[in-house]
C-alpha positions in Angstrom: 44.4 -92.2 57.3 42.8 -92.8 60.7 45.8 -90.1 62.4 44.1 -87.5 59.8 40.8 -88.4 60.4 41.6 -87.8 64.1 43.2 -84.4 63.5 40.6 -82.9 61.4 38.6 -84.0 64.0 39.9 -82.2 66.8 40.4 -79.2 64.7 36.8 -79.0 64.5 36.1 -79.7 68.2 38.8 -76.5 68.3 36.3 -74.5 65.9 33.1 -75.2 67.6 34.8 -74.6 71.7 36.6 -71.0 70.0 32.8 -70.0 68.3 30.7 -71.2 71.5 33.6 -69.4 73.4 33.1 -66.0 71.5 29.3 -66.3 71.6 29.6 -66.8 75.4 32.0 -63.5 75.4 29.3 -61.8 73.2 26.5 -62.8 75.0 28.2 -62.0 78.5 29.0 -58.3 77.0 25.8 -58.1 76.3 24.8 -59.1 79.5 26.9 -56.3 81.1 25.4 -53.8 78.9 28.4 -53.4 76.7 26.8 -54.2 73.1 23.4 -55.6 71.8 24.0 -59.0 70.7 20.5 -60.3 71.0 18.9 -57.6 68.5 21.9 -58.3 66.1 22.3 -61.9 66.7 18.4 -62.7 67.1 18.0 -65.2 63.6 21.6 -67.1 64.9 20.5 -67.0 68.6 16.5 -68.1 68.2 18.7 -71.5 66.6 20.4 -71.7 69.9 17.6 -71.9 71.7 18.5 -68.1 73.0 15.3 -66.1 73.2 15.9 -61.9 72.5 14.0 -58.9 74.3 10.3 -58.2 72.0 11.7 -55.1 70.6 9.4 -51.9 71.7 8.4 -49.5 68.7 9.9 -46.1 69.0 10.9 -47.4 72.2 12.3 -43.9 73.0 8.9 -42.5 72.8 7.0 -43.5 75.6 5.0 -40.8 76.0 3.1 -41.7 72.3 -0.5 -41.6 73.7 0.0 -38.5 76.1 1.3 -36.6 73.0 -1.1 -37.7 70.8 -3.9 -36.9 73.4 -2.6 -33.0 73.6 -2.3 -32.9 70.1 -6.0 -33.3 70.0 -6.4 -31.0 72.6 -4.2 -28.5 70.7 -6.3 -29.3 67.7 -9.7 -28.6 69.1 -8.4 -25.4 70.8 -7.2 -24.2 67.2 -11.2 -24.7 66.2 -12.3 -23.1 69.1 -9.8 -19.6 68.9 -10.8 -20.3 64.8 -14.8 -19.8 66.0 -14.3 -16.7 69.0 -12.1 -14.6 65.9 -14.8 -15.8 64.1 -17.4 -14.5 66.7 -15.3 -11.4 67.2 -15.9 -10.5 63.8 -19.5 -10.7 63.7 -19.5 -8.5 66.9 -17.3 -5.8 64.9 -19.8 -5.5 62.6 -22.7 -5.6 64.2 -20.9 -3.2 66.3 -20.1 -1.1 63.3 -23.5 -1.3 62.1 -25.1 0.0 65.7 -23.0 3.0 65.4 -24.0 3.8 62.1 -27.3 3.6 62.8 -26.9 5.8 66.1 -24.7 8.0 64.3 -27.8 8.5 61.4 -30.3 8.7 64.2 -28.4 11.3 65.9 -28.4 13.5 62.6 -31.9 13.2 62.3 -32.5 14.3 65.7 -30.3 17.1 65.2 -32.4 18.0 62.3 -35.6 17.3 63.9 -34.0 19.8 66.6 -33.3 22.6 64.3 -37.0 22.6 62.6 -38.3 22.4 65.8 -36.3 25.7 66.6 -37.1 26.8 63.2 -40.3 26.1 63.7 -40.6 27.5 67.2 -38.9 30.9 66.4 -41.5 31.1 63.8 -44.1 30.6 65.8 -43.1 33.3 68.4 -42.1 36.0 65.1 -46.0 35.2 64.6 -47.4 35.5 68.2 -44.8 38.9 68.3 -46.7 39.8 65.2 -50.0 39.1 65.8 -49.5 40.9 69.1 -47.8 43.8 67.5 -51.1 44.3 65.2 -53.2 43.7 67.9 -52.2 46.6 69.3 -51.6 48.7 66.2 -55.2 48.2 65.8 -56.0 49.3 69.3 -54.1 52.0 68.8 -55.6 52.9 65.3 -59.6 52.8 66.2 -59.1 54.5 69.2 -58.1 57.7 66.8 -60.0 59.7 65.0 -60.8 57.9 61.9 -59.1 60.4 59.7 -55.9 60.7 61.9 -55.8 57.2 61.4 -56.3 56.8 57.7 -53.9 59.4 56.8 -50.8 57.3 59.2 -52.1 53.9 57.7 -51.5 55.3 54.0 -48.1 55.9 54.9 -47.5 52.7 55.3 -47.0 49.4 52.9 -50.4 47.7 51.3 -49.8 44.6 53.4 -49.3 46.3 56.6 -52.1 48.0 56.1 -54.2 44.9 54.8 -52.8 42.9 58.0 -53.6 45.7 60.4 -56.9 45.7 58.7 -57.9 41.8 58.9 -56.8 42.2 62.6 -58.9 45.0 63.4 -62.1 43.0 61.5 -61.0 39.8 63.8 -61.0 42.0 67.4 -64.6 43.8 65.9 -66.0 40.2 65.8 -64.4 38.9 68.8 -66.3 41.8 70.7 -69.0 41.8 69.0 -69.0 44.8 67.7 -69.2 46.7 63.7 -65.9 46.4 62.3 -64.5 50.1 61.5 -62.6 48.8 58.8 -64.8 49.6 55.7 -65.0 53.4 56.8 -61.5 53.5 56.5 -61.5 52.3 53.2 -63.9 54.7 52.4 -61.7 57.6 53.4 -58.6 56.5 51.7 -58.3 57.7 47.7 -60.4 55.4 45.6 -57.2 54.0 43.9 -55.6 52.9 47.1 -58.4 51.6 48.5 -59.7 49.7 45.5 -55.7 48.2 45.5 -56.5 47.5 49.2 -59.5 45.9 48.5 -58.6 43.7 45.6 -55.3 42.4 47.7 -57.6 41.4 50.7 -59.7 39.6 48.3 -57.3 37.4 46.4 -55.6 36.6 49.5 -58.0 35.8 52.8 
């Protein structure tokens, strides 16, 4: 009883040298590099009295806070390029809008162009006119008042009323008695009562 008591003994001394023996081996190949027994083996070890490595988080990342830092930076450049397009917009259109108000104020000068034209050609048509009767009455009192009746009824009623007025204008101007009413005495009743009646409804 005592020889088997001896044996089973031994055998156990066996057990524990061969596990101490391969925990030795393990931890020595660990020591070299060759496998991680002290992350594996960390609960078995800490009983040991064999302290393991603090573990690092995403240990392969150890550039965490940089990358988080130009993410920010990434982030805040997106808001920024978000507000110039933004910006850039508002410019178009205000651009826009300047050139259609340019392009409106163009048109009206252009038209205030052409009436000004219009209005100038009139003007001279009227200073051509009123020089042209000018003379025609010149030309008309210095004749004999009959020569000058009978070309004056050749003519239209309104060039004759015109030439007329004009020659009533130039008789005050100089101060003189208008021959216009002698004219009108010479013409045939008819023509110069139509005459007459014309000048009057229209100063």
């Amino acid at each position: 009883m005592a020889g088997a008591t001896g044996a089973g003994f031994r055998i156990l001394l066996l057990i524990l040298l061969i596990v101490l023996l391969f925990l030795g081996g393990l931890l020595w190949f660990d020591y070299l590099g060759l496998v991680d027994v002290r992350g594996k083996f960390a609960p078995v070890l800490s009983l040991v009295g064999v302290s393991t490595p603090e573990k690092i988080e995403n240990a392969e990342d150890l550039l965490l806070l940089e990358k988080a830092r130009i993410k920010k930076q990434v982030a805040a450049l997106d808001l920024r390029e978000e507000s110039l397009n933004k910006r850039e917009e508002e410019v178009l259109t205000k651009e826009n809008e300047i050139k259609e108000k340019v392009e409106t104020l163009d048109e009206r000068e252009k038209a205030l162009e052409e009436k000004e034209k219009s209005f100038n050609e009139r003007a001279k048509e009227y200073e051509n006119r009123d020089k042209n009767l000018r003379q025609a009455s010149a030309y008309y009192t210095g004749m004999p008042p009959e020569a000058a009746v009978s070309q004056l009824l050749e003519m239209e009623d309104q060039d004759i009323i015109d030439i007329l007025r004009v020659t009533e204008v130039l008789a005050r101007e100089a101060g003189t008695d208008s021959i216009v009413s002698y004219w009108l005495s010479l013409m045939p009743s008819d023509r110069a009562a139509v005459i007459s009646r014309k000048m009057i409804k229209k100063p």
